[in-house]
C-alpha positions, 0 to 999 in steps of 0.5 A, spaced: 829 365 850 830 364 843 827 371 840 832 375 845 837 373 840 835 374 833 838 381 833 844 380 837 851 376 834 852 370 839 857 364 838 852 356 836 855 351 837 854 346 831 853 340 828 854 338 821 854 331 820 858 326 816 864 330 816 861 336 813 863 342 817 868 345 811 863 345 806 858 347 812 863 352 814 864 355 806 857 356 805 856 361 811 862 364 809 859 365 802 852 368 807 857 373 810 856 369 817 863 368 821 865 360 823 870 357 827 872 349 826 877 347 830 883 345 825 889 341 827 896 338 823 895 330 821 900 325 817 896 322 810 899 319 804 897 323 798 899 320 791 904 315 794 908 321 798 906 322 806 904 329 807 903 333 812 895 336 812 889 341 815 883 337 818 878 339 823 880 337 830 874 335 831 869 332 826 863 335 826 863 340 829 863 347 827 861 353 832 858 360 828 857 367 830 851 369 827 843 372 829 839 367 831 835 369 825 840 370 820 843 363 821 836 360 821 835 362 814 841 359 811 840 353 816 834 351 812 838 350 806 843 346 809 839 340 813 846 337 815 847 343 820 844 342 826 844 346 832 847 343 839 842 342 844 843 342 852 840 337 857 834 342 857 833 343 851 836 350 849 841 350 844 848 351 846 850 359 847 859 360 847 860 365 851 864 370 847 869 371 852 870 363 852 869 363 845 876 369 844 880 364 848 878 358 845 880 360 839 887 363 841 889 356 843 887 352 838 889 357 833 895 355 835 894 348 831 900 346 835 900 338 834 902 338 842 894 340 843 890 335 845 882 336 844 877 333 850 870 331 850 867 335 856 866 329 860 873 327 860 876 333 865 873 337 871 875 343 871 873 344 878 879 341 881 883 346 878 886 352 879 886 359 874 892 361 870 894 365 866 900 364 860 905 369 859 910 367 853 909 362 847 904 362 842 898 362 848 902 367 851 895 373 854 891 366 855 887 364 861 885 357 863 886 351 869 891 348 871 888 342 871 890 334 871 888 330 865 887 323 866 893 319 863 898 324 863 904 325 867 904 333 867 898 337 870 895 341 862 892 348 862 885 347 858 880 352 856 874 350 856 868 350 851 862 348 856 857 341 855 861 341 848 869 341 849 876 342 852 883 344 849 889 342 853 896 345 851 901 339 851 905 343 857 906 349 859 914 351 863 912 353 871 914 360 870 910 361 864 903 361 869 901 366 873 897 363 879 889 367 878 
């Protein structure tokens, strides 16, 4: 499996451990290879004044859209950056179509975004939409309930690595699918 994608650009799901997917993230940009760190705002006191900052919504965690051989070489020098495995073994692939919406939502970095892990949703039980208007407006998703929310949320999922969910979206926003 793994040869079929030395040739081929495909999205990694990664790790890079003790918080280091920024500099993870640099040093591939320096190699020419694409990255995606999920980014949200957080309140911080810096110098005795609170200010508002850019953080990784979730530490860790950065995807990469590489050939397999092309990341391998750069990887050997960042023993930090580990590939996520499935149960089975095989590193997690993102589908590009997963990835473009992924991104389009938590690139919004609105603070009502609210990040899951992928066990905390079933998307099962949800219906498909589609959201017109807004910062999400063309972006397809599940109009699911999360657990200790009141409101139903629309989720773009990542499978087996995590979700984002939009904090509400108006009823005539949504587009049953």
């Amino acid at each position: 499996m793994e040869s079929e994608h030395n040739n081929v650009l495909v999205w990694f799901a990664m790790r890079a451990t003790y918080r280091r997917e920024m500099i993870a993230k640099r040093t591939l940009e320096d190699h020419g290879i694409e990255s995606f760190v999920p980014m949200r705002y957080e309140w911080k006191f810096q110098g005795g004044r609170r200010k508002r900052v850019l953080v990784p919504a979730i530490h860790n965690l950065i995807f990469v859209h590489a050939e397999q051989q092309q990341l391998q070489d750069v990887k050997d020098h960042l023993p930090y950056l580990q590939y996520m495995i499935c149960k089975g073994g095989e590193k997690i692939l993102v589908p590009d179509d997963q990835m473009t919406a992924f991104m389009a939502m938590s690139g919004t970095m609105d603070d009502s975004l609210t990040y899951l892990g992928p066990t905390e949703v079933n998307l099962k039980t949800g219906r498909r939409v589609k959201i017109h208007g807004g910062p999400c407006d063309g972006q397809e998703g599940v109009l699911v309930k999360i657990p200790g929310f009141r409101n139903r949320r629309v989720v773009v999922a990542i499978e087996g690595v995590m979700a984002v969910a939009m904090a509400s979206v108006k009823p005539e926003q949504i587009e049953l699918l």
